[in-house]
DOKE-374224 format. One record per atom (N, C-alpha, C): residue in one letter; y, z, x; atom name. Coordinates in nm, 4 decimals. Example, Ala and Ser with C-alpha at 12.3 -4.5 7.8 and 13.67 -1.06 7.14 Angstrom:
# DOKE-374224
residuo:A, py:-0.5690, pz:0.7800, px:1.3190, atomo:N .
residuo:A, py:-0.4500, pz:0.7800, px:1.2300, atomo:CA .
residuo:A, py:-0.3300, pz:0.7800, px:1.3200, atomo:C .
residuo:S, py:-0.2250, pz:0.7080, px:1.2850, atomo:N .
residuo:S, py:-0.1060, pz:0.7140, px:1.3670, atomo:CA .
residuo:S, py:0.0030, pz:0.7870, px:1.2900, atomo:C .
# end
This chain:
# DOKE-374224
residuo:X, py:8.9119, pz:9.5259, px:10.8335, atomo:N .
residuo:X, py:8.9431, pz:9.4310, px:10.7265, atomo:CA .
residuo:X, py:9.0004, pz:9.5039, px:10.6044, atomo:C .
residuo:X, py:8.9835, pz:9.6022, px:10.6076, atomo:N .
residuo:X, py:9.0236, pz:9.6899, px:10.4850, atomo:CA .
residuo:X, py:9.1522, pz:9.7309, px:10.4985, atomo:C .
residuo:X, py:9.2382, pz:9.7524, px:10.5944, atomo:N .
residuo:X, py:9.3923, pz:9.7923, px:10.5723, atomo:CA .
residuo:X, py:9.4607, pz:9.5975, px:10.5845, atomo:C .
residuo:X, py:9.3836, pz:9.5392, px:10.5804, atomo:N .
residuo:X, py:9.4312, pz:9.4317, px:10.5160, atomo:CA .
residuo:X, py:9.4688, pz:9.3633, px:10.3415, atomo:C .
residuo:X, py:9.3664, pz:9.4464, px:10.2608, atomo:N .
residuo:X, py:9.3774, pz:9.4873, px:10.1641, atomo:CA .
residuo:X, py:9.4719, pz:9.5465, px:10.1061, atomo:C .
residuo:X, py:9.4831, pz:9.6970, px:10.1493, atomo:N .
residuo:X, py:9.5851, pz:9.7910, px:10.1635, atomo:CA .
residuo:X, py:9.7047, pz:9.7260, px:10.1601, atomo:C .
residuo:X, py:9.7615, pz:9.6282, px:10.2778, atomo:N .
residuo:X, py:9.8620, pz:9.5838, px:10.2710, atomo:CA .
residuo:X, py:9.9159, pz:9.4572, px:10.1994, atomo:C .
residuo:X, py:9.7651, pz:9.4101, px:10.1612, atomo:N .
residuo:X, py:9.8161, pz:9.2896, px:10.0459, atomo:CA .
residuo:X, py:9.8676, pz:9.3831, px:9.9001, atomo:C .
residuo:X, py:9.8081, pz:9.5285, px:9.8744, atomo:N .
residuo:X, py:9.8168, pz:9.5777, px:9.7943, atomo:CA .
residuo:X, py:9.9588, pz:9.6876, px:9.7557, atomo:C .
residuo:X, py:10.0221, pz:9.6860, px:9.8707, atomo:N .
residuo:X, py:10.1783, pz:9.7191, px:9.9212, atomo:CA .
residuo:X, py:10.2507, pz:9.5908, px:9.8643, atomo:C .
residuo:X, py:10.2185, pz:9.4939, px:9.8844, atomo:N .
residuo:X, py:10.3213, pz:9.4059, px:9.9207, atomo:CA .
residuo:X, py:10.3340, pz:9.3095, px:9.7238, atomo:C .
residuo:X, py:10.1877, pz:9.3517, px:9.7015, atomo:N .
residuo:X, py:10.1603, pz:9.3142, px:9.5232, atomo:CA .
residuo:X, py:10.2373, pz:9.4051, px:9.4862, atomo:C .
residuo:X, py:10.2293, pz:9.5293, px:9.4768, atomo:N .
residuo:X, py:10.3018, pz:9.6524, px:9.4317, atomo:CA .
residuo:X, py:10.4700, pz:9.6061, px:9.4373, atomo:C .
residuo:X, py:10.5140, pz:9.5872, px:9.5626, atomo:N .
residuo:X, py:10.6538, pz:9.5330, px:9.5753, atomo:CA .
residuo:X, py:10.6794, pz:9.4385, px:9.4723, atomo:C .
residuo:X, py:10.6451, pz:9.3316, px:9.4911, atomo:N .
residuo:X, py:10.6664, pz:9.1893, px:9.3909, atomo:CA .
residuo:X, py:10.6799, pz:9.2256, px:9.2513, atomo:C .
residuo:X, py:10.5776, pz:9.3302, px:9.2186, atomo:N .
residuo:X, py:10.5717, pz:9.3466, px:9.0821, atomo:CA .
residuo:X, py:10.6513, pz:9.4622, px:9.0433, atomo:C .
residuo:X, py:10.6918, pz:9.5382, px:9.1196, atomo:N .
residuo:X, py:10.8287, pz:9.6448, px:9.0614, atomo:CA .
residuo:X, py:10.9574, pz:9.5150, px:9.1066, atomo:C .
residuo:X, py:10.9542, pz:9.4114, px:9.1486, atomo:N .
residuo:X, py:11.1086, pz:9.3365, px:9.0872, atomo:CA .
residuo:X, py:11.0631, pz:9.2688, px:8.9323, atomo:C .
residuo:X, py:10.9528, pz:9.3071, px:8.9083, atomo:N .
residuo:X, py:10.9730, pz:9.1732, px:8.8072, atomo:CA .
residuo:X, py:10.9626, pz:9.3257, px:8.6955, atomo:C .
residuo:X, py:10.8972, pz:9.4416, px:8.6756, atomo:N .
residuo:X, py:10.8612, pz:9.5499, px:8.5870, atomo:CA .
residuo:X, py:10.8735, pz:9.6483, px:8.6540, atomo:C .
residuo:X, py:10.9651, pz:9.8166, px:8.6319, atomo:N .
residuo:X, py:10.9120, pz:9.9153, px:8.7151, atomo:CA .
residuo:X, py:10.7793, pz:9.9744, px:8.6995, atomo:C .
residuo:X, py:10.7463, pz:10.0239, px:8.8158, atomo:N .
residuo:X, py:10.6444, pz:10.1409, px:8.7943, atomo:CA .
residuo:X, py:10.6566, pz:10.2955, px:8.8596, atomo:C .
residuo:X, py:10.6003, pz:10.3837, px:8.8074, atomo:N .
residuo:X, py:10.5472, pz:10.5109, px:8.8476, atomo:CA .
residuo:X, py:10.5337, pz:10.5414, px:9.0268, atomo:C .
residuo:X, py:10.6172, pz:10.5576, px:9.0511, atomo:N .
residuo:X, py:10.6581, pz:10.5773, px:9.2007, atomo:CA .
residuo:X, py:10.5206, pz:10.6246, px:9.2866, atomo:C .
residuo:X, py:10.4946, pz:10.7608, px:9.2274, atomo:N .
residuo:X, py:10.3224, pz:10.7734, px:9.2756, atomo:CA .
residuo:X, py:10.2399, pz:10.6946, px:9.2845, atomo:C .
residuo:X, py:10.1892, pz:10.5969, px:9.2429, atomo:N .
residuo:X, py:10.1137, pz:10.5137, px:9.2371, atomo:CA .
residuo:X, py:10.1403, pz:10.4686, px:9.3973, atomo:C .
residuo:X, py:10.2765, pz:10.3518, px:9.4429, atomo:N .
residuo:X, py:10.3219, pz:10.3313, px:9.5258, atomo:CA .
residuo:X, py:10.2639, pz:10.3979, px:9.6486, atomo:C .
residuo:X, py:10.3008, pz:10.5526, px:9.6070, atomo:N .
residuo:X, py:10.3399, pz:10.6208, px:9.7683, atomo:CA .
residuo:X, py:10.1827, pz:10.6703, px:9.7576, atomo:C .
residuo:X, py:10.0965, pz:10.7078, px:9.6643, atomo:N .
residuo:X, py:9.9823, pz:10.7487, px:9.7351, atomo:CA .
residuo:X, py:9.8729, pz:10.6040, px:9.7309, atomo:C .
residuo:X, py:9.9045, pz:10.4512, px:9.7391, atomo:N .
residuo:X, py:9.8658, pz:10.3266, px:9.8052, atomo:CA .
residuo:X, py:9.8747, pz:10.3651, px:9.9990, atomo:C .
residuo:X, py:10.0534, pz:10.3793, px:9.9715, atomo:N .
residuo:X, py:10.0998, pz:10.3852, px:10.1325, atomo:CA .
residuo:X, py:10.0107, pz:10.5041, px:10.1823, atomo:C .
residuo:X, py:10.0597, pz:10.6227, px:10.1230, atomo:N .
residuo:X, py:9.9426, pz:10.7318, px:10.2131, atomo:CA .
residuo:X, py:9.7478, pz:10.7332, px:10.2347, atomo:C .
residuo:X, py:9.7335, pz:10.6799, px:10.1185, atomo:N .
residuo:X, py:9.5939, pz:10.6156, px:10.1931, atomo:CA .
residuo:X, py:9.6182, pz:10.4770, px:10.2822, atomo:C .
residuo:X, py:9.7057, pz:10.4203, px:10.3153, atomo:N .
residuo:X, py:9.6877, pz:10.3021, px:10.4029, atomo:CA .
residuo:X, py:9.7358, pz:10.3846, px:10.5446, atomo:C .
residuo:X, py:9.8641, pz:10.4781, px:10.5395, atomo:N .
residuo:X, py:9.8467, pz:10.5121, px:10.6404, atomo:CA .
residuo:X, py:9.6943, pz:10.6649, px:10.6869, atomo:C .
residuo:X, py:9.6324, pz:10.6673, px:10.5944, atomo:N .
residuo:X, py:9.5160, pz:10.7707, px:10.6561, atomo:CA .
residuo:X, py:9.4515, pz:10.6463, px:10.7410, atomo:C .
residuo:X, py:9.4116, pz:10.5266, px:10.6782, atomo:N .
residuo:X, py:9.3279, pz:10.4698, px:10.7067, atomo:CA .
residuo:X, py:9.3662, pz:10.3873, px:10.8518, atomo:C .
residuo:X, py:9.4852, pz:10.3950, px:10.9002, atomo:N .
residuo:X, py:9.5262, pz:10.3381, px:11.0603, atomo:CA .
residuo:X, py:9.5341, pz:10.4321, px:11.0932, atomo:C .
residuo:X, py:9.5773, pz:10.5833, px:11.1087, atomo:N .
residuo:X, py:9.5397, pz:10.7005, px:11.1653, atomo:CA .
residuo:X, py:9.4040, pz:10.7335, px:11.2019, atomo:C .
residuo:X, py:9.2845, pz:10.7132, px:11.1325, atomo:N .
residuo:X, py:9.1992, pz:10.6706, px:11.1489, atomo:CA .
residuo:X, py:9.1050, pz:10.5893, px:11.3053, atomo:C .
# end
């Protein structure tokens, strides 16, 4: 249930860099803990 999260939290992240940018890191270390967590 938790990389369900993860990916609601990808997809919030998206929506909200069209409307404001943000800090790219933020982004990519979301994705790299979502992908630890299906490696997993």
């Amino acid at each position: 249930m938790a990389h369900f999260s993860a990916m609601g939290a990808i997809l919030a992240e998206r929506r909200s860099r069209n409307m404001f940018p943000r800090p790219l890191h933020i982004a990519s270390s979301i994705h790299e803990s979502d992908d630890a967590n299906l490696a997993e």
